[in-house]
N, C-alpha and C positions, 0 to 999 in steps of 0.2 A: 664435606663442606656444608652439605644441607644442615645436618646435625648442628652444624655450630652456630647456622644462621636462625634456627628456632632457637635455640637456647638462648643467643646477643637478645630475637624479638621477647621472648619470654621476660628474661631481666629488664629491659625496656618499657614494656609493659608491667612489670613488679613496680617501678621504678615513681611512673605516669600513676599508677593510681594506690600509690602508698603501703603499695602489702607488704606485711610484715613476718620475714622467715620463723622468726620466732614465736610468731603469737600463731604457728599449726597446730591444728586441734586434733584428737586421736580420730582417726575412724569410726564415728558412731553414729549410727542409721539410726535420724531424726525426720521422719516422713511430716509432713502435715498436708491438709485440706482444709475446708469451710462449705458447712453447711448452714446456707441463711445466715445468721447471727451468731452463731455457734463455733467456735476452731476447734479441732481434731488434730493431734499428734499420735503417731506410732512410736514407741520406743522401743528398741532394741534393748535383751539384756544385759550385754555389755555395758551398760553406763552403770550400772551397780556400781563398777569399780574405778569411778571419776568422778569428781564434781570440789566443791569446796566441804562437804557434808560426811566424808570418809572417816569412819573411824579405824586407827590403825593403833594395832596394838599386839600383843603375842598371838591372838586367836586369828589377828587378821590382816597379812599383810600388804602392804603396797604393793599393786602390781603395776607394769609398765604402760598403762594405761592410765593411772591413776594420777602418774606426774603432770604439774602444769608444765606447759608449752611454752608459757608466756615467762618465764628465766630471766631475770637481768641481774648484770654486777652492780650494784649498789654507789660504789664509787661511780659510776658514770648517770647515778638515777640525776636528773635535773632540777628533781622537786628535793633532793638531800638538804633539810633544812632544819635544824633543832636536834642533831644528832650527831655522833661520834661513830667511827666504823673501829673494830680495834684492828681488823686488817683488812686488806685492799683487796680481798679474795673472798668477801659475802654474796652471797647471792642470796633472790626471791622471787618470788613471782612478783611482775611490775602492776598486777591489779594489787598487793600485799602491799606494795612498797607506798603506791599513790594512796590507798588508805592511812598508812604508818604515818606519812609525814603527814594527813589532816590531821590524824589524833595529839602529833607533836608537836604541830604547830597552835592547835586548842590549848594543848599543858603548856605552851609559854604565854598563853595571856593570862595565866593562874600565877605566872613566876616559878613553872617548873621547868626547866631544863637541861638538865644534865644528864639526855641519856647517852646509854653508848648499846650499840649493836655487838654482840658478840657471838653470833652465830646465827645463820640463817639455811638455806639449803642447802644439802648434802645428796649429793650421787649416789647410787650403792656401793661404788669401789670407795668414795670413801669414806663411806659410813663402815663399810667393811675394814676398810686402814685404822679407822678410829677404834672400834673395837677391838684389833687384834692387837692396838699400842694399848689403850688405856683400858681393857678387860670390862663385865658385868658390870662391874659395881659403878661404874662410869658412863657407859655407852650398850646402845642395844645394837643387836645385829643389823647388816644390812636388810633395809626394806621392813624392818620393825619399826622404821623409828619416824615420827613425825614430820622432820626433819626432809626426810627423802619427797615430799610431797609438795614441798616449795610453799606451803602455809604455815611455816612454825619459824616463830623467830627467839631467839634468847636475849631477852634486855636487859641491860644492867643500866647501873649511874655511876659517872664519873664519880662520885662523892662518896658513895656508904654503898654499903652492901642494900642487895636488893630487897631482902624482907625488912628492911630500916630505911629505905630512902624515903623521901618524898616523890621520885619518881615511882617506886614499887608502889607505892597508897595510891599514889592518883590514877595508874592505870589499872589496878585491882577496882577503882570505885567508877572509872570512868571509859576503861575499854571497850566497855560493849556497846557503847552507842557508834560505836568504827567499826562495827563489826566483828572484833576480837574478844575473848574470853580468855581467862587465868586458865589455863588446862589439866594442870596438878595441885587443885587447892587441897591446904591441910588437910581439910576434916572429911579430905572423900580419900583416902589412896586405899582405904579397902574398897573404894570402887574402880577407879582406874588402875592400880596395882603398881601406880609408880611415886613415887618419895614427894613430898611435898616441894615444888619449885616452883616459886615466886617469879622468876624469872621469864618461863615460858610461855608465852601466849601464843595462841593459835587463831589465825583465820577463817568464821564461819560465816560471814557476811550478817545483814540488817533482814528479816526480823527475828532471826533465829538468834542471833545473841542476845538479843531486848529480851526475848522469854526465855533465855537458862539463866539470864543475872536476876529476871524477876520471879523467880520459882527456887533458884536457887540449884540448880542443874549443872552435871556436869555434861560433857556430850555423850555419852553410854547412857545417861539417865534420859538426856533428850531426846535421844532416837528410839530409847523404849517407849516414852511418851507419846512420841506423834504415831507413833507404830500401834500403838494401843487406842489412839483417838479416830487415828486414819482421817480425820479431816480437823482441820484449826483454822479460824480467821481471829484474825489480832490488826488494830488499829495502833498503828506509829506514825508520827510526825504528820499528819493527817492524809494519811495513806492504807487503805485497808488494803492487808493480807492473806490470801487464802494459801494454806499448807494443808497439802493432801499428800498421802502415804500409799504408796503399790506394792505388792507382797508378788516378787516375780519369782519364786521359789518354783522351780518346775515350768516356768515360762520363759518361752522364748521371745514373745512382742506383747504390747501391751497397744488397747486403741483408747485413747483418755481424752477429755473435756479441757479445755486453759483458756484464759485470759489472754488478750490483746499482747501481755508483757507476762514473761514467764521465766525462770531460771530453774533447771533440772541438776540433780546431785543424785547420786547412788549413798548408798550408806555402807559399804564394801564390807555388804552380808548379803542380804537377797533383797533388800528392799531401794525401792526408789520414792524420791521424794520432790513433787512438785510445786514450785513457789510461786503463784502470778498474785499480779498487783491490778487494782481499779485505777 
């Protein structure tokens, strides 16, 4: 009877101050301090393999730390507004979903509106189902696929096919400023090593998409980049940026410098990548 009366308070208490089952974050030892003026965080190597900044791909795959937490079905998102689901069974991350519908709702005061959602997150079972139905040439295995990470959506348009629509134009010219980038453009798949698809966008937040649309990057290219600079500051929307790069190869903790506001991503190879704002 005790047992059931902590768990009634517990949900009560979940209840009274809005927590949210879905939005558990993985296990990762984020210490912090302040000295004077200064913040200090410790990180843990495990956040390698988390963040929105992951690259997944043959060499490197998704591990179960890497999935967002934050999962919704689509059909019940509330902000679902300038968009078409093609089935009732999409999912995404709701920080993916609440960007998606700002970008769509921006493309209908251009007079673009016809998109349609046709894939969004996948499980590893059934990325693995999907694989062993539609083979290689179609689907990558389980936990290879972008898919599995809750940041990759596949859009199309009611109207035309997606390398012809006006919706494919306007979010190849206008996605990055939500955050998103085209993930498999033509004229890079001997870099990312997958087929040209117009369709796919992927979620890597503001300001890291600002600097792969204006460099012209794809995300392999961008984490070589900041990997090789190990520090960038970029002004957006009148907000400066600091991007700093950690190389935990052979480390277990790291003790680093941030800003007031900060957001942290692994690059799910050895590096971690620090984002704070002024």
């Amino acid at each position: 009877m005790k047992k059931i009366k902590w768990i009634l308070l517990l949900v009560i208490l979940a209840l009274l101050f809005g927590y949210k089952f879905n939005d558990l974050s993985p296990k990762i030892n984020i210490s912090e301090e302040k000295t004077g003026n200064t913040s200090y965080i410790t990180i843990e190597n495990d956040q390698i393999y988390y963040g929105n900044l992951l690259l997944v791909n043959q060499d490197n795959p998704v591990q179960d730390i890497g999935v967002k937490r934050d999962i919704i079905n689509l059909i019940e998102h509330q902000n679902q507004i300038g968009y078409q689901l093609l089935d009732h069974n999409i999912k995404i991350s709701e920080q993916v979903a609440e960007r998606f519908s700002a970008m769509v709702n921006a493309a209908k005061k251009d007079h673009v509106d016809h998109f349609m959602i046709n894939s969004g997150f996948r499980s590893f079972e059934e990325q693995n189902q999907l694989y062993e139905e539609m083979g290689s040439a179609y689907a990558l295995p389980a936990g290879f696929s972008e898919h599995n990470l809750g940041l990759a959506l596949d859009v199309g348009s009611t109207l035309h096919k997606m390398e012809e629509a006006e919706e494919g134009k306007w979010l190849e010219k206008n996605s990055w400023k939500y955050g998103f980038i085209l993930r498999y453009p033509k004229d890079k798949t001997a870099i990312t090593g997958i087929q040209y698809e117009p369709w796919h966008f992927r979620y890597v937040g503001l300001p890291h998409s600002a600097i792969m649309y204006e460099k012209n990057l794809t995300l392999e290219q961008y984490l070589d980049y900041v990997k090789k600079k190990k520090s960038i500051s970029v002004h957006y929307e009148g907000k400066k940026y600091y991007i700093s790069y950690y190389d935990f190869k052979g480390e277990v903790s790291q003790k680093i410098a941030v800003t007031s506001n900060y957001e942290i991503s692994g690059d799910n190879k050895s590096g971690i990548i620090v984002t704070g704002t002024e």
